[in-house]
C-alpha positions as CSV (number, residue, x, y, z in Angstrom):
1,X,0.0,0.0,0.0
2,X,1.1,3.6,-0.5
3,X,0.9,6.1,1.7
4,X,-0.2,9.7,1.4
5,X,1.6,12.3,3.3
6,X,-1.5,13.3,4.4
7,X,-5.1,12.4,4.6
8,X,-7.9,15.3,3.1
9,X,-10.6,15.3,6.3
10,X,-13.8,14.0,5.2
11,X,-16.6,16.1,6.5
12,X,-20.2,14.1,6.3
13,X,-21.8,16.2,8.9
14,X,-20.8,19.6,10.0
15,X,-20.0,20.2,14.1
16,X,-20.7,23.0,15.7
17,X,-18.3,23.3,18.3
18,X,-19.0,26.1,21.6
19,X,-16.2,27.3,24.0
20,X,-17.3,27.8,27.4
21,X,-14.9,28.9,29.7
22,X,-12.1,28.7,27.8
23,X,-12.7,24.6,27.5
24,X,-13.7,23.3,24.3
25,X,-17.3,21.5,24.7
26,X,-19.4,19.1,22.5
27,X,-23.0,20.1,20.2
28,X,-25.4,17.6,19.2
29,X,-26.5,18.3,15.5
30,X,-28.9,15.7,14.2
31,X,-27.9,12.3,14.8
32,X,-23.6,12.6,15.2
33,X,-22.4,13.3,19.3
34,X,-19.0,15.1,19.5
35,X,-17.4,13.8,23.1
36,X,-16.4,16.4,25.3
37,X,-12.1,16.5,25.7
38,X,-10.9,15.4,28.5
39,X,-8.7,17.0,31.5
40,X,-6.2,19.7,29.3
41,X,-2.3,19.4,29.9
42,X,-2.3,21.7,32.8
43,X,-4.6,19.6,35.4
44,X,-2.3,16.4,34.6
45,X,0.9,16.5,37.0
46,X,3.4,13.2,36.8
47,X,6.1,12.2,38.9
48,X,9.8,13.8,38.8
49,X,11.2,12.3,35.3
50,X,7.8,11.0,34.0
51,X,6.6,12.0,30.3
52,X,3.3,13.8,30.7
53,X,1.6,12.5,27.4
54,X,-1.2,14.2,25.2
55,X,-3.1,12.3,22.8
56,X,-4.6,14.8,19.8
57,X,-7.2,13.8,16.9
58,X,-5.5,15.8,13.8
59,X,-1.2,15.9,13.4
60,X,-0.9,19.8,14.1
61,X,-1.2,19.6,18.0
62,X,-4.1,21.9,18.0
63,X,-7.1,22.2,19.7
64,X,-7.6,20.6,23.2
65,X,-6.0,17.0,23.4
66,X,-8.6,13.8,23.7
67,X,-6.9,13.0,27.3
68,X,-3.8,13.6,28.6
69,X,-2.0,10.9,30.9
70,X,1.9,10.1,32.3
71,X,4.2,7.8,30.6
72,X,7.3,6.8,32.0
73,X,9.2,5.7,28.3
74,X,8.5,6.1,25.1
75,X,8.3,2.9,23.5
76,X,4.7,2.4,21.5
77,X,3.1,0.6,19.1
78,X,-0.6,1.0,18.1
79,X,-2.3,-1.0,15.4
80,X,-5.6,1.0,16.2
81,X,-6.6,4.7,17.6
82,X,-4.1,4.8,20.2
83,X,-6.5,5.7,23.3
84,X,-10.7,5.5,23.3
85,X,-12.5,8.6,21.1
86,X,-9.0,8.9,19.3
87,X,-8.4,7.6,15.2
88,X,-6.3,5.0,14.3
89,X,-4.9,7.6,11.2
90,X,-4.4,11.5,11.3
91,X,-3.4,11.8,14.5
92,X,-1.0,13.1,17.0
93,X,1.0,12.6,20.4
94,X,3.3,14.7,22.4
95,X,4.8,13.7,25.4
96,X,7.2,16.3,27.6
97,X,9.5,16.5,30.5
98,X,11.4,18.7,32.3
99,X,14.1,17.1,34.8
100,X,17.6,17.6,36.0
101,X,20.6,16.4,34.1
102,X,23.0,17.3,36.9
103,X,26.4,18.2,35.5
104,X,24.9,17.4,32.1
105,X,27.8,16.3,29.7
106,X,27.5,14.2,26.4
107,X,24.3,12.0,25.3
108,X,23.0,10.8,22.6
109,X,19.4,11.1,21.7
110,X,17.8,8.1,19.4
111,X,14.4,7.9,17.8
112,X,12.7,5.8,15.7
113,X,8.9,5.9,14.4
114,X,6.4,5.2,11.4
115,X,5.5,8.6,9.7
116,X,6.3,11.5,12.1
117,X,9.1,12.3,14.6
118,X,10.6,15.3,16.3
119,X,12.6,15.7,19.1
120,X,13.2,19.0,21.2
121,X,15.7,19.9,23.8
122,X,14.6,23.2,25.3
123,X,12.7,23.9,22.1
124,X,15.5,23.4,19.6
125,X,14.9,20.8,17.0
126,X,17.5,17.8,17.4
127,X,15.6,15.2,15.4
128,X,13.7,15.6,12.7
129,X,11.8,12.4,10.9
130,X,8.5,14.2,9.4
131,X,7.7,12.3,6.2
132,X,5.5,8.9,6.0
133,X,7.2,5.7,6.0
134,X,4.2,3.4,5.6
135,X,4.6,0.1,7.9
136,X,8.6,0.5,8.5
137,X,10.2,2.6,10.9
138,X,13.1,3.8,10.4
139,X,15.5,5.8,13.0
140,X,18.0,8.2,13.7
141,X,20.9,9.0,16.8
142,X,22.6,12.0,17.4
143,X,25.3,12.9,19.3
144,X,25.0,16.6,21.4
145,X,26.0,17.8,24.7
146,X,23.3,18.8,27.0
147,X,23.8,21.5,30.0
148,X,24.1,21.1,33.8
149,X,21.1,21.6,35.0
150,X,17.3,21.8,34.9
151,X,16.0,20.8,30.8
152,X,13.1,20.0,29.3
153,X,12.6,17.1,26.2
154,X,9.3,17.3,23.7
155,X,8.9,14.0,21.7
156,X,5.8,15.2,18.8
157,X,4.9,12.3,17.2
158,X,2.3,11.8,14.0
159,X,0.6,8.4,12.5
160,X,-0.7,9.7,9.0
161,X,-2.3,6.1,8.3
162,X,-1.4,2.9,9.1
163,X,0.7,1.1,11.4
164,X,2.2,3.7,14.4
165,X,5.3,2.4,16.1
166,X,7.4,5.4,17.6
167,X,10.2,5.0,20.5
168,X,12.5,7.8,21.7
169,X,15.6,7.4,24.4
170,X,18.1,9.5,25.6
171,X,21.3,7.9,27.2
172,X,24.4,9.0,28.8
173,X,27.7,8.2,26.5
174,X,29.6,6.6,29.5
175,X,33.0,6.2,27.5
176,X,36.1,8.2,29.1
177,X,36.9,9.0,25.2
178,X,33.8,11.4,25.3
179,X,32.6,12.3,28.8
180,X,34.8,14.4,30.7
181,X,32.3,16.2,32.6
182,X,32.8,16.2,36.3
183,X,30.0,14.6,38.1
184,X,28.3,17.3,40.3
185,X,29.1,17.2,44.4
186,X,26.8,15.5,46.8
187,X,24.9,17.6,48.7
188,X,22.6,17.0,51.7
189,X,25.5,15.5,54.0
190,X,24.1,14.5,57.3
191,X,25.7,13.2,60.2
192,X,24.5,11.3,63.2
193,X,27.0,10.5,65.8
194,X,25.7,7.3,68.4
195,X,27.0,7.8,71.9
196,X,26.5,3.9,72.3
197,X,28.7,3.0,69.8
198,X,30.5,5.6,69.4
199,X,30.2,5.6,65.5
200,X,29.2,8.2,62.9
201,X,26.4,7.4,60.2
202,X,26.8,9.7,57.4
203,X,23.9,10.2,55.0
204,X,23.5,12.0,52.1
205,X,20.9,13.0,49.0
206,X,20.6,11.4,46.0
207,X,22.8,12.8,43.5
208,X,21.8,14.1,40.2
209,X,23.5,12.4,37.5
210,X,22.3,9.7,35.0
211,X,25.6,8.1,34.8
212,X,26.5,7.6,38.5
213,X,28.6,5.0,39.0
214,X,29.3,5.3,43.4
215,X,29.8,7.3,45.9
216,X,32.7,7.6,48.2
217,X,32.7,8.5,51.6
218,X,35.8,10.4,53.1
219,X,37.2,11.1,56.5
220,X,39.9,13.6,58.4
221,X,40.7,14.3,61.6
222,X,39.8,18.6,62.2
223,X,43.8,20.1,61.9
224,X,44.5,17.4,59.3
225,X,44.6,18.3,55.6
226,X,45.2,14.2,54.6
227,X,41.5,12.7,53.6
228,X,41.5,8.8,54.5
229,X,38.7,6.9,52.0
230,X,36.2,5.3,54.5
231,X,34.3,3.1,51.8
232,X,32.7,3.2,48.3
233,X,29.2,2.9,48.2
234,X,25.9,2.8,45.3
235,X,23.9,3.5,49.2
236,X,23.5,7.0,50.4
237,X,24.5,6.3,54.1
238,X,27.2,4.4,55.4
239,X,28.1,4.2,59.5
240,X,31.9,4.7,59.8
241,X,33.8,1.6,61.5
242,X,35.9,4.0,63.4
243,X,35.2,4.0,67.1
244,X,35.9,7.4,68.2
245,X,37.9,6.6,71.5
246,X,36.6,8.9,73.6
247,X,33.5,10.9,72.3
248,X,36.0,14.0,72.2
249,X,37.9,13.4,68.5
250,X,36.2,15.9,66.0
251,X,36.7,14.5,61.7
252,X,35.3,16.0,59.2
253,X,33.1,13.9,56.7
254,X,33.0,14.7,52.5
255,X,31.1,12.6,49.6
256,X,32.4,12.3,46.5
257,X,30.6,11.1,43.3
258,X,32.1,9.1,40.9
259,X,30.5,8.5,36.9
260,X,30.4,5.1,35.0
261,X,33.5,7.1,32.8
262,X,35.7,7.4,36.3
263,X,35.2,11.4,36.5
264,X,35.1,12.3,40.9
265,X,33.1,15.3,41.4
266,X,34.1,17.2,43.8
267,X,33.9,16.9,47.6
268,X,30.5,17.6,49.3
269,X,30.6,20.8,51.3
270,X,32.9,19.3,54.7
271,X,30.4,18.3,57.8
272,X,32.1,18.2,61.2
273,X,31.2,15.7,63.4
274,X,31.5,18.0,66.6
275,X,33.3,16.6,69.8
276,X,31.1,16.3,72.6
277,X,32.3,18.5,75.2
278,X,33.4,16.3,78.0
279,X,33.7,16.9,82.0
280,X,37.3,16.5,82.7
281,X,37.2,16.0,86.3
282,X,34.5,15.4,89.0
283,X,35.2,16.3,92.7
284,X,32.2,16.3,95.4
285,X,31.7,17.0,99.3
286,X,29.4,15.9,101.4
287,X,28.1,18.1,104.1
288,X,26.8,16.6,107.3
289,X,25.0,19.0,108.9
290,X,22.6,19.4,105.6
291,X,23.6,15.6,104.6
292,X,23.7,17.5,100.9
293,X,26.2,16.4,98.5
294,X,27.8,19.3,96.0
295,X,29.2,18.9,93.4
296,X,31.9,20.6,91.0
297,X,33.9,20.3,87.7
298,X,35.2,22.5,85.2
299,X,32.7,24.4,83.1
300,X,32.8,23.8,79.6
301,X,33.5,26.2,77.0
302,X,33.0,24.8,73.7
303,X,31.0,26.8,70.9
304,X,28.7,23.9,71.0
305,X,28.2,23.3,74.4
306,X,24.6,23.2,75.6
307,X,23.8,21.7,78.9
308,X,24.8,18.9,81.7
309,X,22.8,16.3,83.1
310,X,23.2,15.3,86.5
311,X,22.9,11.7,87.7
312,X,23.1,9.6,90.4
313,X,23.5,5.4,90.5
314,X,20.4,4.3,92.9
315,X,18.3,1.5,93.3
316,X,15.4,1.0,91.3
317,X,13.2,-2.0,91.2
318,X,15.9,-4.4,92.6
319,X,18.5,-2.6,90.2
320,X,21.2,0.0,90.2
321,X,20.2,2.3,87.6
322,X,21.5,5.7,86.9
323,X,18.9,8.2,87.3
324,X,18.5,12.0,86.2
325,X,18.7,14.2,89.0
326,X,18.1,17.4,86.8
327,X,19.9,19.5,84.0
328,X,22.3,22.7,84.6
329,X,24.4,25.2,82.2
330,X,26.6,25.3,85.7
331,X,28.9,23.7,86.4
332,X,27.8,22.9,90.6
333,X,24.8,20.7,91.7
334,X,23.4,19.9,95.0
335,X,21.6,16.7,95.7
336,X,19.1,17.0,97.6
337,X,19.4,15.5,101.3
338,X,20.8,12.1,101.0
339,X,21.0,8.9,103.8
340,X,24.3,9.2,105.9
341,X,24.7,5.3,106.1
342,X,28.5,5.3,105.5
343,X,27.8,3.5,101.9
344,X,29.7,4.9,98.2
345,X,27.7,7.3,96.8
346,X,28.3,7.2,92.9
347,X,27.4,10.1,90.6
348,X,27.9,11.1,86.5
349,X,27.8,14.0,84.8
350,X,27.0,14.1,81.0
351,X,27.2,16.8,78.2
352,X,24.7,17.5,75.5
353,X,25.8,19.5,72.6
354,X,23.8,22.2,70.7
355,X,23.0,19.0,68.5
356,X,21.2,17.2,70.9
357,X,23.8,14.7,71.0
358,X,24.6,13.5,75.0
359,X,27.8,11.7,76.2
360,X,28.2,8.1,76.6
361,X,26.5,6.9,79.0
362,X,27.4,3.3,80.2
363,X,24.6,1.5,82.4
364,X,27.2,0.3,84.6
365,X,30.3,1.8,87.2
366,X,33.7,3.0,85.8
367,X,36.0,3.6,88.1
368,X,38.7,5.7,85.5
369,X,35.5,7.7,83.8
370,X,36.5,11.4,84.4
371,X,33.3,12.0,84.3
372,X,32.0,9.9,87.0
373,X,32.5,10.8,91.1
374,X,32.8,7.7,94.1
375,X,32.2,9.3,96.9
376,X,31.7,7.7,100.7
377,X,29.2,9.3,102.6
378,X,30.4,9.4,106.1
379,X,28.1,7.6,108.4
380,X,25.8,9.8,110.3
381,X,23.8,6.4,112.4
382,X,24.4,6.0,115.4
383,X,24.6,1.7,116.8
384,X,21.2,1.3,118.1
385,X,21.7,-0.5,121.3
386,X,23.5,0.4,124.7
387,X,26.0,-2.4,126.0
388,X,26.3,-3.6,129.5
389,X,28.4,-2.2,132.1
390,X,29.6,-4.0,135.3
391,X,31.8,-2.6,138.4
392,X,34.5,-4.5,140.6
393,X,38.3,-4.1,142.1
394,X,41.3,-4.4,140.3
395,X,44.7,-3.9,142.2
396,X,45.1,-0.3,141.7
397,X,41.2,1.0,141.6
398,X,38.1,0.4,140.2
399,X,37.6,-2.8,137.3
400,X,35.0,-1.4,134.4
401,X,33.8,-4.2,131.7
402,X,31.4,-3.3,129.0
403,X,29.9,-6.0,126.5
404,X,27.9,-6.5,124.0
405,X,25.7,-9.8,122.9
406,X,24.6,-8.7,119.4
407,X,25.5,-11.9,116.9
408,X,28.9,-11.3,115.2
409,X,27.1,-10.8,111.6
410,X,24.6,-8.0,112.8
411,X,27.0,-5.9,114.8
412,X,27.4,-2.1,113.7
413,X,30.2,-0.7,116.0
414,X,33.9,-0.9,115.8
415,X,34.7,-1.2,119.3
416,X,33.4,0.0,123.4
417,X,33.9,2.7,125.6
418,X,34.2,3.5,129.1
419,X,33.8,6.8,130.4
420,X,34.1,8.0,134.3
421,X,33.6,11.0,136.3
422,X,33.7,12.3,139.7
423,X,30.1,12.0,141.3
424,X,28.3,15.3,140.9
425,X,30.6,17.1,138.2
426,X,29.3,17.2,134.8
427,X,32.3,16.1,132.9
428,X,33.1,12.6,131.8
429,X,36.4,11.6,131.0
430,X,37.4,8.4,128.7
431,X,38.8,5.5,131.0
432,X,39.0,3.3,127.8
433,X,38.4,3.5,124.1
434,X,39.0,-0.2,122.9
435,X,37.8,-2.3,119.8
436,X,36.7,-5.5,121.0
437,X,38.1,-9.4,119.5
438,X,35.9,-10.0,116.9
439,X,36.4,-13.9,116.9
440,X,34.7,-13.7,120.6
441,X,30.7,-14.5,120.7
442,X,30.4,-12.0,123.0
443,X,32.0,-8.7,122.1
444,X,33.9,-7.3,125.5
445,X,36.6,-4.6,126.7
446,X,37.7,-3.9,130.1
447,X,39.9,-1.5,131.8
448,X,41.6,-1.3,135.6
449,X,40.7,2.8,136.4
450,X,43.3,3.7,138.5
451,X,41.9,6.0,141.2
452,X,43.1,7.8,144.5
453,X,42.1,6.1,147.8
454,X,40.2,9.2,149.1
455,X,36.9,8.1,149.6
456,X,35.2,9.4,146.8
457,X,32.5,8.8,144.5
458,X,32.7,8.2,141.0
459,X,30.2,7.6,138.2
460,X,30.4,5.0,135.2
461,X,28.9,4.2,131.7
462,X,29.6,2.5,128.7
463,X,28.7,2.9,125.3
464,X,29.8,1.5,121.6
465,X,31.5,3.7,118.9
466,X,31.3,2.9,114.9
467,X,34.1,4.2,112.4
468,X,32.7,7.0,111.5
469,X,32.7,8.0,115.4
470,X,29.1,7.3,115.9
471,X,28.4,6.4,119.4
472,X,25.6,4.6,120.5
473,X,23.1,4.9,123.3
474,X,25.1,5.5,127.0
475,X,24.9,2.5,129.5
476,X,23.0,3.1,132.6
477,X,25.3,5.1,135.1
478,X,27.0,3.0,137.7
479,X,28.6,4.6,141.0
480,X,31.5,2.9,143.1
481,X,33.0,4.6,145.5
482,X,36.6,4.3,146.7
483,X,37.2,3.8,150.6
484,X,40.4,5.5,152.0
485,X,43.5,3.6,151.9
């Protein structure tokens, strides 16, 4: 069969055709129905790189399309009208999109079709196949370099009669002979530092380019000018191995992109990894009168300091937990009162920078942590029980034996005390201060007074002492009384 460049319209019934609002709309004369277009162009939105796609019922684009939809290549073949309410000769479809070629560079542009084909970049002709070809397609490449940035592609395509085959693609030319474009630098560096782990996730957004080949993910220590390669990567994150050693060590993080030709962009703008601030040293005192432990340690005067939390290791449930006591910008904190029971006392101190990133924090004890304070709380209770106190004569005065018969295991003093004064005076005086054999049942001390034979009276108790000078309850007062010699 030959074909006809084009077709002469056949008219059997005349349409009258009303605009209303600017939108093309349907009339009914006698018997023949018109159908309404569809949506135009403009109310069709397709994803980023799609085709939006216009179907049209003559081959000069004009008038408002029979529907308009998104197609993601251009690879057709209709044997038929191409879409419902559309001919299968004399017509036309345009498909456009506007997307980002990134550092742009060389590509070549291929088409091939049945009848009609023209391909745009930013409205410039690049192909041009506009004659009919009957059943056989036939093609055509070109070569061309396109700009960095944002471009837009129009593919018109026209079946005069006939079969309608048409399929466009546009490809990076990934040889190093022809593509010395740089790929553009990553950009959207993120970094998360985990206070865990102590490792640095580095994330970035997806790059641009049609020919990317990998990333590569870079590292230096802040005052170092040497980059160390960290790992090549098709991802967009990657969690450095490094364990920083002590929260403290700042690096600096870069992505580079690398093309299927082996052009490196260059590096992403640099993202520091800030050091956490860290408490260098942790002192505390405990005050017995309040039974308030303060606190101290250097204040911190990093750029990207933003607060301390205070903690203290208490029991919880069963467990020793470290619990949050409250949050300061100073650099002093008083508990509040705490139990004088002559126990460790164990308290942190953590940094969180303007980040929001906080210190390590280990669930359990560590003794070399700067950070961290042991302190004993001096014991402020008192043993709970009186001991017993007996009189006699010893060779050279008066025989005083105090004891105790609390089990071994239970006992809370260190050791037993005598005191002695003269009957009637109001101050005692220490006739023994003595720990007691702890391998004894029965805990025991016992002095020989020495007094004057001169016929006075003296007075007697005993109590029990602990090691943080806690003395327990006094004996009751014994009296002995010295005949002249």
């Amino acid at each position: 069969m030959t074909r006809t460049a084009r077709k002469a319209p056949v008219h059997q019934k005349r349409l009258v055709v009303a605009r209303t609002g600017g939108v093309m709309s349907a009339v009914v004369l006698g018997s023949l129905l018109a159908a309404a277009p569809q949506a135009s162009a403009a109310d069709v939105t397709c994803s980023a790189n799609v085709y939006q796609r216009t179907f049209y019922k003559n081959t000069s684009f004009s008038g408002s399309p029979v529907k308009t939809d998104c197609d993601s290549a251009i690879d057709q073949s209709w044997s038929g009208g191409p879409v419902s309410g559309m001919p299968s000769d004399d017509f036309g479809v345009r498909w456009s999109v506007t997307r980002d070629f990134g550092s742009g560079g060389p590509f070549t542009f291929t088409a091939s079709a049945t009848d009609g084909v023209r391909v745009y970049l930013d409205g410039a002709r690049k192909i041009d196949l506009w004659k009919g070809t009957g059943d056989t397609a036939r093609s055509q490449s070109v070569n061309l370099t396109v700009p960095s940035g944002k471009h837009t592609l129009r593919v018109d395509y026209v079946n005069w009669s006939g079969a309608a085959k048409v399929k466009y693609t546009y490809t990076p030319r990934t040889s190093a002979t022809y593509d010395k474009t740089k790929p553009l630098a990553p950009t959207g560096v993120k970094t998360a530092y985990n206070t865990t782990t102590r490792r640095t996730t580095v994330s970035w957004s997806a790059n641009k380019e049609m020919d990317l080949a990998s990333y590569a993910l870079y590292r230096r220590p802040v005052g170092s000018s040497t980059w160390t390669q960290v790992t090549t990567t098709t991802a967009r994150s990657h969690t450095d191995p490094l364990v920083n050693p002590d929260d403290r060590t700042p690096y600096y993080y870069e992505v580079r992109a690398k093309d299927k030709a082996g052009n490196t962009s260059s590096g992403s703008t640099d993202t520091i990894v800030r050091p956490l601030p860290v408490v260098t040293e942790l002192t505390g005192t405990y005050d017995k009168a309040s039974g308030k432990v303060t606190l101290k340690w250097p204040l911190n005067t990093e750029s990207h300091f933003d607060h301390y939390t205070v903690l203290s290791n208490d029991k919880v449930d069963g467990y020793w937990v470290w619990v949050p006591l409250g949050t300061t910008k100073g650099n002093t904190w008083t508990t509040e009162p705490v139990v004088a029971d002559g126990e460790w006392g164990h308290y942190r101190v953590l940094v969180t920078n303007d980040g929001g990133t906080t210190t390590y924090n280990p669930n359990g004890l560590d003794a070399t942590a700067t950070n961290e304070l042991w302190l004993e709380i001096p014991d402020g209770i008192a043993p709970a029980y009186a001991p017993e106190l007996t009189l006699g004569s010893c060779a050279t005065g008066v025989q005083a034996t105090a004891t105790d018969h609390t089990p071994a295991p239970i006992r809370d003093f260190t050791g037993l005390e005598i005191e002695r004064r003269e009957a009637g005076t109001g101050t005692w005086s220490v006739a023994l201060h003595k720990g007691y054999d702890p391998r004894l049942d029965t805990a025991t001390a016992t002095v020989c007074d020495p007094l004057p034979a001169d016929g006075r009276s003296y007075e007697y108790r005993a109590r029990t002492y602990d090691a943080a000078g806690n003395h327990s309850p006094s004996s009751e007062i014994r009296t002995v009384t010295v005949p002249v010699g």
